[in-house]
C-alpha positions as CSV (number, residue, x, y, z in Angstrom):
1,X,0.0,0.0,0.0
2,X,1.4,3.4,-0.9
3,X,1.1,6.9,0.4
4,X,-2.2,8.6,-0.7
5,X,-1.3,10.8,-4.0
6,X,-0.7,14.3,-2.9
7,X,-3.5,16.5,-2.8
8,X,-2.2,19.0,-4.6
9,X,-4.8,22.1,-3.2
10,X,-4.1,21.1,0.4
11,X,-0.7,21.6,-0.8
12,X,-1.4,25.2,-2.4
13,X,-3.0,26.1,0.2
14,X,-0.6,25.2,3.2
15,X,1.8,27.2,0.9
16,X,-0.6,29.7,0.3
17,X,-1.1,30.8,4.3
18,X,3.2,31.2,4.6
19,X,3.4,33.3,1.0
20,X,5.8,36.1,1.6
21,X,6.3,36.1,5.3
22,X,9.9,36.6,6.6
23,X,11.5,33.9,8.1
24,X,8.6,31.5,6.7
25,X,10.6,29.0,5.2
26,X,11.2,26.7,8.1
27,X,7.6,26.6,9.5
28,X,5.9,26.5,5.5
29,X,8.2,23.1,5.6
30,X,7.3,21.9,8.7
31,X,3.6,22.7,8.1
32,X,3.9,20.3,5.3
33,X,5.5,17.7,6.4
34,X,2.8,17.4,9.1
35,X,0.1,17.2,6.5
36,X,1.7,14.7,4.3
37,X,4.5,12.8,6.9
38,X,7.2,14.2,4.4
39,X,8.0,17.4,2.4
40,X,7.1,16.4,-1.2
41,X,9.5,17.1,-4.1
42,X,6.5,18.3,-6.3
43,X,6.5,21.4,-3.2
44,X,10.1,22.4,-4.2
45,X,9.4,24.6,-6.4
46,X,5.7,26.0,-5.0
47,X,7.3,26.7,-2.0
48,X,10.5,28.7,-3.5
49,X,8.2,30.8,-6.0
50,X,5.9,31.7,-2.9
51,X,9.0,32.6,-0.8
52,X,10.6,34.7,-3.4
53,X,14.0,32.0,-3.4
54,X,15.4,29.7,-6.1
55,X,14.3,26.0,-5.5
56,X,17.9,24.8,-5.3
57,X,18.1,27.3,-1.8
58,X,14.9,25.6,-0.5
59,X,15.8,21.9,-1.1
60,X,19.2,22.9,0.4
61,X,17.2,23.5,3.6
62,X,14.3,20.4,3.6
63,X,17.9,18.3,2.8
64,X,20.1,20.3,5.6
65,X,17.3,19.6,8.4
66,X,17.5,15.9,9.5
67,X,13.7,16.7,10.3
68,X,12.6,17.0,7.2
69,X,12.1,14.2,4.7
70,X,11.5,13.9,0.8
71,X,10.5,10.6,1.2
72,X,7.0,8.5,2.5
73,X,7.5,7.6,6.2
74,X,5.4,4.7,7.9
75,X,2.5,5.6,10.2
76,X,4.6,4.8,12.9
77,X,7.9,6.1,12.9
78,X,10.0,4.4,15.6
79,X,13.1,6.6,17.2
80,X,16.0,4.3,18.9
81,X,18.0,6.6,21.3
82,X,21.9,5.8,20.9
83,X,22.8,8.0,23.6
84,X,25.0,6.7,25.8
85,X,22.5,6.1,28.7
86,X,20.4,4.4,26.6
87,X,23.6,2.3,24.9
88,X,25.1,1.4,28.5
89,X,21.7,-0.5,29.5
90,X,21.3,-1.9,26.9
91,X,19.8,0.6,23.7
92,X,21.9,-2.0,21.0
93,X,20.3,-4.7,21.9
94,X,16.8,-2.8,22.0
95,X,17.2,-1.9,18.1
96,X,19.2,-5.4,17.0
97,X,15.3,-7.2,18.4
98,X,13.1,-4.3,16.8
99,X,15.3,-4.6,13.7
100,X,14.8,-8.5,13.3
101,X,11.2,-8.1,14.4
102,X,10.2,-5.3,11.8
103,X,12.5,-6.7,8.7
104,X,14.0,-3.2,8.6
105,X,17.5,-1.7,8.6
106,X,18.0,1.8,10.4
107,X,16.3,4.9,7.8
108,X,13.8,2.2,6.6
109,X,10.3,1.8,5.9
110,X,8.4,-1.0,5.5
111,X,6.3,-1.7,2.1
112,X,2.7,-1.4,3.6
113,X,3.6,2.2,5.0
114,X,3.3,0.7,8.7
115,X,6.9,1.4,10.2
116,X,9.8,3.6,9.7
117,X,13.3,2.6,12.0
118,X,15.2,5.8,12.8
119,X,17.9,6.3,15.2
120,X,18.7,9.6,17.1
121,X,21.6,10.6,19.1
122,X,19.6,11.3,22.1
123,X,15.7,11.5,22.8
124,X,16.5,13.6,26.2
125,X,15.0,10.8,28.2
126,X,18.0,9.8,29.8
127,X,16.5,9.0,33.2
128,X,14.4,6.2,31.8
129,X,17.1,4.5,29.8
130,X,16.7,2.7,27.1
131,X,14.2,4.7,25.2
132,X,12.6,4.7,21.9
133,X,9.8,7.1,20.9
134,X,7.0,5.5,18.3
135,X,5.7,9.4,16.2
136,X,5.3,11.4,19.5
137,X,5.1,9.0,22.4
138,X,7.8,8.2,24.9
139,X,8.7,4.1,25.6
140,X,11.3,3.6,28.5
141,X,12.8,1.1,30.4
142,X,13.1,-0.9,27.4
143,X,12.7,-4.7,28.3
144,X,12.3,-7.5,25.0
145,X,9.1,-8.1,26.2
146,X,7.8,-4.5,26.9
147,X,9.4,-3.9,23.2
148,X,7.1,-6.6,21.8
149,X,4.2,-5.4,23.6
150,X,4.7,-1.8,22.4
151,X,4.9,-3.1,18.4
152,X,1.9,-5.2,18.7
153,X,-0.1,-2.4,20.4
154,X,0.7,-0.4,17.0
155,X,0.0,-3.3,14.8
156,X,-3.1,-3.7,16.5
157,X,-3.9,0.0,16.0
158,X,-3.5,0.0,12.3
159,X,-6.6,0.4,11.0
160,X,-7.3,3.0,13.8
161,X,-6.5,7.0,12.6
């Protein structure tokens, strides 16, 4: 199952409410990529006339940002932490079991759209060591089985949105 086709007047008109402000660039991008989970390529060039800036200056941006994306994530993007609280107790092992349970590598999505693995240097939840984060929420104390009881709760909600 692939992402829904862009809808193109959303898109125009997301782009539409940031035309001309100062500084606009960043939060136009964001605003996108929380409509459509990623920053489309077709946008490049909507958002760069709108903005009054060659397209080559915005894609440098959406591709200098680790935040943004040109590319389909999953409905559930999964976050590793690789800090080192997280690594000492145990963060390697965490990933290496959600890896072999999901069939993806780190920066991957699966076909059906369901899950994206990403890693980050540090979630800032240091205290409850290891962590991962699944789109917004917080998962600490990482144990195999409260990993496995996490991914089926968001395999269960999949038809849920």
């Amino acid at each position: 199952m692939k992402p829904a086709e862009i809808d193109k007047e959303k898109l125009l008109s997301i782009i539409e409410a940031y035309r001309n402000k100062k500084w606009g660039l960043i939060p136009l991008l964001q605003a996108i990529q929380e409509e459509f989970g990623y920053v489309p390529p077709v946008a490049v060039e909507s958002v760069a006339d709108a903005m009054k800036m060659y397209p080559s200056h915005v894609q440098g941006v959406i591709t200098f940002y680790a935040g943004f994306s040109t590319e389909p994530k999953g409905r559930c993007v999964l976050k590793v932490c690789r800090g080192t609280a997280c690594h000492v107790k145990g963060g390697k092992s965490i990933l290496r079991m959600i890896q072999k349970d999901l069939g993806l590598k780190e920066g991957e999505t699966s076909i059906d759209y369901q899950f994206t693995l990403e890693t980050a240097a540090c979630l800032g939840a240091c205290f409850v060591a290891p962590a991962m984060m699944v789109n917004r929420d917080y998962f600490g104390k990482l144990s195999p089985p409260k990993v496995t009881s996490v991914l089926e709760q968001y395999r269960k909600d999949k038809g849920d949105n």
